[in-house]
C-alpha positions in Angstrom: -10.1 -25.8 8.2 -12.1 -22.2 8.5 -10.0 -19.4 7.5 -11.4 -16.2 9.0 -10.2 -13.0 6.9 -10.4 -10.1 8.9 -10.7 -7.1 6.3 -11.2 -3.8 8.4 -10.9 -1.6 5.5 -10.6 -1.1 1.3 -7.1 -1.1 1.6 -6.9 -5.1 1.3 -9.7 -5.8 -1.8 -7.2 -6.0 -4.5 -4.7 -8.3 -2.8 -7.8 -10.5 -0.7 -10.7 -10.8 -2.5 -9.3 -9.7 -6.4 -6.2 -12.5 -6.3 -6.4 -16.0 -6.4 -6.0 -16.7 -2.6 -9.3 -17.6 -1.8 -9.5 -20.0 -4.9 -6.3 -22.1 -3.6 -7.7 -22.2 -0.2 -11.1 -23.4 -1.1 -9.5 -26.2 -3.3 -7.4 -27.3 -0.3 -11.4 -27.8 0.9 -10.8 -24.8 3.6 -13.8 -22.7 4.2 -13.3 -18.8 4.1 -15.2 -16.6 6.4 -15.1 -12.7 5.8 -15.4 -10.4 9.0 -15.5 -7.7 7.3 -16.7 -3.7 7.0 -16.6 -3.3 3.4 -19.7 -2.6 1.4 -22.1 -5.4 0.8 -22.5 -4.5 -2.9 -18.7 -5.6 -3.3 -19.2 -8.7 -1.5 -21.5 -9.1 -4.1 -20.0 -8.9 -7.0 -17.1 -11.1 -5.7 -19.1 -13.9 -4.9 -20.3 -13.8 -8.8 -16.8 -13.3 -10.1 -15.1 -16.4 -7.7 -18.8 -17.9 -7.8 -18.7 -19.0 -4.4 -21.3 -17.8 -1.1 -19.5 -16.7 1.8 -20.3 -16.8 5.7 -20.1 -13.5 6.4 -19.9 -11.4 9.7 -19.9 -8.0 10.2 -16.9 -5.8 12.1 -17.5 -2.4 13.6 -14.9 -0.1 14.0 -14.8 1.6 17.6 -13.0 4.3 19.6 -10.3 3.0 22.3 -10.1 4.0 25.2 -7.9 7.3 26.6 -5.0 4.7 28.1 -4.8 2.7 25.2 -4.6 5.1 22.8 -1.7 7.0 24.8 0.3 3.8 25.1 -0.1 3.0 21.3 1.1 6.2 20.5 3.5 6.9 22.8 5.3 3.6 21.9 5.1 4.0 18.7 7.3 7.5 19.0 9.5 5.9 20.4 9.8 3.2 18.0 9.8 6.2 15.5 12.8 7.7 17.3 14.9 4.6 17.5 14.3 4.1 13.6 15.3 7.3 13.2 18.8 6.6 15.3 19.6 3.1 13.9 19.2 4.3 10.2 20.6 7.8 10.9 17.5 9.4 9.0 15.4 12.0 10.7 13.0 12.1 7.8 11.5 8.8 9.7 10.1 11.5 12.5 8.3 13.0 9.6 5.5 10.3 10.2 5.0 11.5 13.3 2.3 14.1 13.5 -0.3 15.4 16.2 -3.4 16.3 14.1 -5.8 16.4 16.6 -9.8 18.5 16.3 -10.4 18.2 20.1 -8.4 19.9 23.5 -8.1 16.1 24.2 -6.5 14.4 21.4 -4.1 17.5 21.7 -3.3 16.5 25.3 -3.0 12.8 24.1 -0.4 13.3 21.7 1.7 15.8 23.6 1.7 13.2 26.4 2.7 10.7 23.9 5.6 12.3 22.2 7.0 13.3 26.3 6.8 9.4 27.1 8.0 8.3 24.2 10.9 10.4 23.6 12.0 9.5 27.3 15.3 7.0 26.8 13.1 5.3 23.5 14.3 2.0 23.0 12.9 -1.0 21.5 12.3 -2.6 25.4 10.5 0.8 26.1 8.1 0.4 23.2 7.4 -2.8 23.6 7.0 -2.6 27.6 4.1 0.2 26.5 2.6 -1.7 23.7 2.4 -4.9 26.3 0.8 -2.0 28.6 -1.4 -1.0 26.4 -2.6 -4.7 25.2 -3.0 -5.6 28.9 -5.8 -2.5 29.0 -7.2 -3.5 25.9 -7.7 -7.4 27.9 -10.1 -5.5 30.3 -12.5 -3.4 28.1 -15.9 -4.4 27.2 -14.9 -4.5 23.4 -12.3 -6.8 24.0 -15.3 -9.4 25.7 -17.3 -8.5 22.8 -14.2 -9.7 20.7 -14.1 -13.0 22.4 -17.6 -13.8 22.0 -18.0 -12.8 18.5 -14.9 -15.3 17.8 -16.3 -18.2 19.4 -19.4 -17.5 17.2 -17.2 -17.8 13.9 -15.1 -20.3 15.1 -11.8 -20.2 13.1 -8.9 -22.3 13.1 -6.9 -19.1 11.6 -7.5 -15.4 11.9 -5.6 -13.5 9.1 -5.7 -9.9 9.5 -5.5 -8.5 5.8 -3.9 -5.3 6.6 -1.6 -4.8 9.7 -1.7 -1.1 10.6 -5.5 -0.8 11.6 -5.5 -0.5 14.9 -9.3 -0.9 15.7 -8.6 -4.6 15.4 -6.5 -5.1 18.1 -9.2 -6.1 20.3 -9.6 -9.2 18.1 -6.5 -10.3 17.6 -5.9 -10.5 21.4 -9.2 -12.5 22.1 -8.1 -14.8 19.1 -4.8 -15.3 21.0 -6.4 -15.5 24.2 -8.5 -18.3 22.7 -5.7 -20.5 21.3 -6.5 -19.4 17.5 -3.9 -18.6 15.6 -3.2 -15.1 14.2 -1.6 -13.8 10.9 -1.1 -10.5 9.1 0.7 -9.1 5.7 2.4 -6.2 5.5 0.7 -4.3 3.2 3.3 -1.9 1.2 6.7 -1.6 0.7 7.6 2.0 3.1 5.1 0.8 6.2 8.0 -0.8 8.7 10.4 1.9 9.5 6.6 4.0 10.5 6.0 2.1 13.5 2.7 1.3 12.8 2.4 -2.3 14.0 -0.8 -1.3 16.3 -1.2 -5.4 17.4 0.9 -8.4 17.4 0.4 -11.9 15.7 1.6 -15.4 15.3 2.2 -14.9 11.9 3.5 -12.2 9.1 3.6 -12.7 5.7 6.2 -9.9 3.9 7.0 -9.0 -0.2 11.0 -10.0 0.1 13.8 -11.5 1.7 14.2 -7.7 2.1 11.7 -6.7 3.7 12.0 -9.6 6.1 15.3 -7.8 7.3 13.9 -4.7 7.9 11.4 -6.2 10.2 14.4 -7.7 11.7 15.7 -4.2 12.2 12.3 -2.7 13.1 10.8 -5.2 15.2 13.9 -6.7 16.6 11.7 -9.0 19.5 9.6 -11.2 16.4 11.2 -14.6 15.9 12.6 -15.2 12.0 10.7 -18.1 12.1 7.1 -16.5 11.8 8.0 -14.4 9.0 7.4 -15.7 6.2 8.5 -14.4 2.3 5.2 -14.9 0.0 5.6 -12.0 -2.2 2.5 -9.8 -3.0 -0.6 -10.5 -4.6 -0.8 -7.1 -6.2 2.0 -7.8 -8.5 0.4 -11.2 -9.6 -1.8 -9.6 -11.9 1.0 -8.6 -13.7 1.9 -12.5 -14.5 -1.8 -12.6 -15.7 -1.5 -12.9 -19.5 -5.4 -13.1 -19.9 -5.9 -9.4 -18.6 -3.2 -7.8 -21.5 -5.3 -6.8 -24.1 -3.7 -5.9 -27.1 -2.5 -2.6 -28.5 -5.4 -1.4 -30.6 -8.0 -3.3 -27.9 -6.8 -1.0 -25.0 -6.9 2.2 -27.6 -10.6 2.1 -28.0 -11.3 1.8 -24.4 -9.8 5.4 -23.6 -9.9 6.9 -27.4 -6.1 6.6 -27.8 -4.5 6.4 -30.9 -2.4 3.2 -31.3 0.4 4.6 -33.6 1.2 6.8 -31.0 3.9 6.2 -28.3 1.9 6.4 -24.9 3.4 8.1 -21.7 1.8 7.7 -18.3 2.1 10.3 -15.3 0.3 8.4 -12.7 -0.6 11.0 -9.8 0.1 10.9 -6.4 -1.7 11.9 -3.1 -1.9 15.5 -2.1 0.4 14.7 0.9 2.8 13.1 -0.5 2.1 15.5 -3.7 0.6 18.7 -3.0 1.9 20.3 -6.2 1.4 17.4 -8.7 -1.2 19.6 -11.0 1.7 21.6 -11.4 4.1 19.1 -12.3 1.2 17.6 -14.9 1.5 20.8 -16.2 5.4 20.9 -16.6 5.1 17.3 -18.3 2.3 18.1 -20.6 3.8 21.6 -21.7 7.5 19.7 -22.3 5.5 16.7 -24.1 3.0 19.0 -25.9 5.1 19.8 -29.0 5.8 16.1 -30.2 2.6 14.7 -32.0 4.3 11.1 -31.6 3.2 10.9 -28.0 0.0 10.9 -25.9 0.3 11.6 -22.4 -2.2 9.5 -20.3 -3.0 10.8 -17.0 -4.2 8.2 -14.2 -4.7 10.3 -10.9 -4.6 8.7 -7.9 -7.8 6.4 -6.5 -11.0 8.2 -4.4 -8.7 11.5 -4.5 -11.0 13.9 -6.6 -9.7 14.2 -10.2 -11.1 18.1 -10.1 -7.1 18.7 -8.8 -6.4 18.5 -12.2 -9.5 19.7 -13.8 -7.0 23.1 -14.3 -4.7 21.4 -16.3 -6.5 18.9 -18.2 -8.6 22.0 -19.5 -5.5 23.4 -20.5 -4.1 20.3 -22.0 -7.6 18.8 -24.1 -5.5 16.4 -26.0 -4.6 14.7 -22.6 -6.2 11.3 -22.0 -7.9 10.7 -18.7 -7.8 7.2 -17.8 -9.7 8.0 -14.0 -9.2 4.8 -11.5 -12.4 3.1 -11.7 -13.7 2.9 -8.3 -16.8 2.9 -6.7 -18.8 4.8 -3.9 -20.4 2.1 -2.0 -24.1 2.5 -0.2 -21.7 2.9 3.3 -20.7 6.3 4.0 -17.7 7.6 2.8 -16.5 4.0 1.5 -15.5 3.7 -1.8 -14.1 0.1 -3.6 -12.0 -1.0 -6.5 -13.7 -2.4 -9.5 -11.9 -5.7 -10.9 -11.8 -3.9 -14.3 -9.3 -1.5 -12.6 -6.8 -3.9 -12.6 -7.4 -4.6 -15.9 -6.6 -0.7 -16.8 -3.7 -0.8 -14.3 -2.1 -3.6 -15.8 -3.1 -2.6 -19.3 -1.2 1.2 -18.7 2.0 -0.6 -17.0 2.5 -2.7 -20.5 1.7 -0.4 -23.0 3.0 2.6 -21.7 6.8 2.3 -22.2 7.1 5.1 -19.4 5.4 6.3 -16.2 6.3 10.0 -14.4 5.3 10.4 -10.9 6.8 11.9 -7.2 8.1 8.5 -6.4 5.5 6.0 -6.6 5.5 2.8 -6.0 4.3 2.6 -9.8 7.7 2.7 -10.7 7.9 -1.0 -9.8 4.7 -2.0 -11.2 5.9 -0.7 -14.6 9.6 -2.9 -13.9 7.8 -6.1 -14.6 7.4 -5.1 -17.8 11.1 -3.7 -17.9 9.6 -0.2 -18.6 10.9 2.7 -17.4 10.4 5.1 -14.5 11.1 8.5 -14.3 11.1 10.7 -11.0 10.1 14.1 -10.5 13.0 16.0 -8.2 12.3 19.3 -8.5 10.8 21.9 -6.1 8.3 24.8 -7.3 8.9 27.9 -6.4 5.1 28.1 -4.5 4.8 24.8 -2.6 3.8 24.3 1.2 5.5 24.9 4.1 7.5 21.9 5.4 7.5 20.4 2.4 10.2 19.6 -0.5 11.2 16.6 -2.8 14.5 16.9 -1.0 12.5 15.4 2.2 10.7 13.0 -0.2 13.5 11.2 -1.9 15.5 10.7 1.7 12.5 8.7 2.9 13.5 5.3 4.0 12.3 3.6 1.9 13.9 4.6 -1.2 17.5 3.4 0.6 16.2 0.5 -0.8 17.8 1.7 -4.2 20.5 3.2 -2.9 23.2 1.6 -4.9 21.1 0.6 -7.7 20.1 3.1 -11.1 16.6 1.7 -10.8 14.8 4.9 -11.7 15.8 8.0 -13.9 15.6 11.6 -11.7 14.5 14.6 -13.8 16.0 17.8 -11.6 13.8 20.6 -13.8 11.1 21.0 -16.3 13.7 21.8 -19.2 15.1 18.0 -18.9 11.2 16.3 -19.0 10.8 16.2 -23.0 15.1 15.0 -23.5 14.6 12.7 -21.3 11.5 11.1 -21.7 12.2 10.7 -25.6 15.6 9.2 -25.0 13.5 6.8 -22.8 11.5 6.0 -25.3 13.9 5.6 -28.4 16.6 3.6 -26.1 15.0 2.7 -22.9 18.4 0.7 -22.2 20.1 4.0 -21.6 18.3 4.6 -18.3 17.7 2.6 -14.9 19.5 -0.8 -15.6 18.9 -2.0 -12.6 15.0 -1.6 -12.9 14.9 -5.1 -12.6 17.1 -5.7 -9.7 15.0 -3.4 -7.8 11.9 -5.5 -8.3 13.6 -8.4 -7.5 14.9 -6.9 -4.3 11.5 -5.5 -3.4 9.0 -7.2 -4.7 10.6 -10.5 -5.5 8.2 -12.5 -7.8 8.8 -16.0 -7.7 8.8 -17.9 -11.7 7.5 -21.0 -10.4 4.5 -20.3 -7.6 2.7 -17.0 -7.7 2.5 -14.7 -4.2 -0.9 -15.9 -4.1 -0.2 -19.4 -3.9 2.3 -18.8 -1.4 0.2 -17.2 0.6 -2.5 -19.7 0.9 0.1 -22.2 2.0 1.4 -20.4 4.4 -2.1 -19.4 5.9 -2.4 -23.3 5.8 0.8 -23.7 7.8 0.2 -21.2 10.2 -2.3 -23.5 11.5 
């Protein structure tokens, strides 16, 4: 059977080419074929590390067209809005935004938000996307779609990240075809956003969990094709060859292994704006008690220099910098393997992680360590923004009646806090593991990579 992978951006190289999917397929005798617009370089060193050769074709992101885009959009605020109603959370409209350079993109989006907010319902976005789709059936990339497809010839398309909408085209020449289509979603806070730019035969999801919520989100996809596999990212976890030991990971950042080792693990500057500041606030509350090293591990392709401030301040922080990659594409950048290795490596060994609500909190729950929450405003921060809006995000209802995290509400309660966690992590977050289990929901016996390639292998 030939598997096509359709891989559109970065986003997906952890969980596609990193994991042991590919292996499981290729010893079920399927062949793999990578449509792909990732660097060559990384195709490259994957081949050596899975030592394998695959057929490869290329994918070209392009522009749709004015009518396509406004029915995208416009359905999706009014998908937006009906999240919004159902879960009686406006924060949901907060992934809504207009950001547009030219006097078109302006127009597009205004129109948008006036069609979609008219009556939005479910029917109403889905009679637009089906719109939209129908347009996308006349344009000249969706015949350049079907004849690239015919070239690769795949039994099974598997889109490897489902809110990329320059891939729509594709998936509706592989339907139109007969071929089968599948998708995962990609992160735990993507369905109540709406962005679900193409539709499939097929979705894989983390959880029982997050199989109801696309349930509740896309109300017009049958149960039966979605399927629960878990997540490949949180396999590496399971992966007792990639836990070096105490004193090994020490001399690969110049820690000191009598030390107790803290993580803050940064965020994005949206999500974030202020998070040099609240480095500060943790390394100034830490500073005083020369039984801990705080490690800081900033957020990937983001430029470290927002903390160069700080960390000039603070010498006796470590820097443990993402390793990444600039590939010879412009402006693509790829994960290293051996940045898994790191990222495992901090979630074991550091018996606590600090961040603005990361989804770190859960890698560091396999390990039963402990996450602690920043949920405290500055007095300088950015318009329209707050912590207040951050923790009422959606997807943190996921937690709602569970202590799976610890909140620190101000910079005086960061050192108490993270000591106690330290010296009796037991007093804090029972319900850490809950939470993974709710979320991510590892399975003992068959790894999310496994399950994955059988149900590839059964979408069929």
């Amino acid at each position: 059977m030939r598997i096509c992978f359709l891989i559109p951006d970065g986003i997906g190289i952890r969980n596609y080419l990193y994991s042991d999917i590919i292996p499981y397929l290729q010893k079920g005798g399927n062949e793999i074929i990578l449509w792909h617009s990732l660097d060559s370089r990384l195709i490259e060193l994957t081949e050596q590390r899975l030592n394998t050769k695959f057929e490869q074709f290329k994918f070209v992101h392009k522009a749709d067209g004015f009518l396509v885009k406004l029915t995208r959009e416009a359905a999706r605020y009014a998908r937006l809005s009906v999240n919004a109603s159902i879960t009686s959370n406006p924060t949901i409209m907060t992934n809504w935004t207009e950001n547009a350079s030219s006097i078109s993109g302006k127009i597009l989006f205004k129109l948008a938000r006036v069609i979609g907010s008219l009556s939005p319902s479910f029917k109403k976005a889905i009679r637009l996307e089906e719109i939209g789709f129908s347009q996308i059936r006349k344009t000249k990339r969706f015949e350049e779609a079907l004849r690239q497809i015919k070239k690769i010839n795949p039994d099974l398309v598997f889109c490897t990240h489902q809110r990329v909408y320059s891939v729509t085209p594709e998936i509706e020449a592989a339907k139109s075809l007969g071929i089968r289509t599948s998708t995962a979603i990609f992160s735990w806070d993507n369905l109540p956003k709406a962005r679900l730019p193409f539709k499939t035969d097929q979705y894989l999801v983390w959880s029982d969990f997050m199989k109801s919520e696309m349930a509740m989100y896309y109300p017009e996809i049958a149960q039966e094709n979605i399927k629960v596999t878990g997540t490949p990212q949180f396999d590496f976890y399971f992966k007792k060859e990639l836990i070096l030991s105490k004193s090994e990971f020490a001399k690969k950042f110049k820690l000191n292994p009598e030390k107790n080792w803290v993580c803050f693990s940064g965020c994005d500057s949206l999500t974030s704006p202020n998070d040099p500041k609240y480095l500060r606030d943790v390394a100034t509350a830490l500073a005083a008690d020369s039984d801990i090293q705080l490690i800081v591990r900033p957020v990937p392709v983001e430029p470290v220099r927002r903390f160069e401030v700080v960390l000039k301040e603070f010498p006796e922080l470590i820097l443990a910098p993402p390793k990444w990659e600039k590939g010879n594409n412009w402006g693509s950048y790829f994960p290293l393997f051996e940045d898994l290795i790191d990222l495992v490596n901090l979630a074991y060994h550091c018996k606590v992680v600090l961040n603005m609500g990361s989804t770190m909190a859960l890698d560091f729950s396999v390990f039963g360590n402990l996450a602690f929450y920043l949920n405290y405003d500055h007095l300088e921060k950015p318009k329209n923004w707050s912590v207040e809006t951050i923790y009422k995000f959606q997807h943190f209802e996921s937690m709602k009646e569970l202590q799976a995290v610890e909140y620190i509400y101000s910079p005086d309660e960061i050192y108490q806090k993270v000591k106690e966690g330290l010296e009796s992590p037991g007093n804090f977050a029972p319900d850490r593991k809950k939470w993974l289990q709710r979320i991510v929901q590892p399975d003992s016996n068959k790894s999310a990579s496994e399950r994955i390639a059988e149900a590839l292998i059964e979408a069929t």
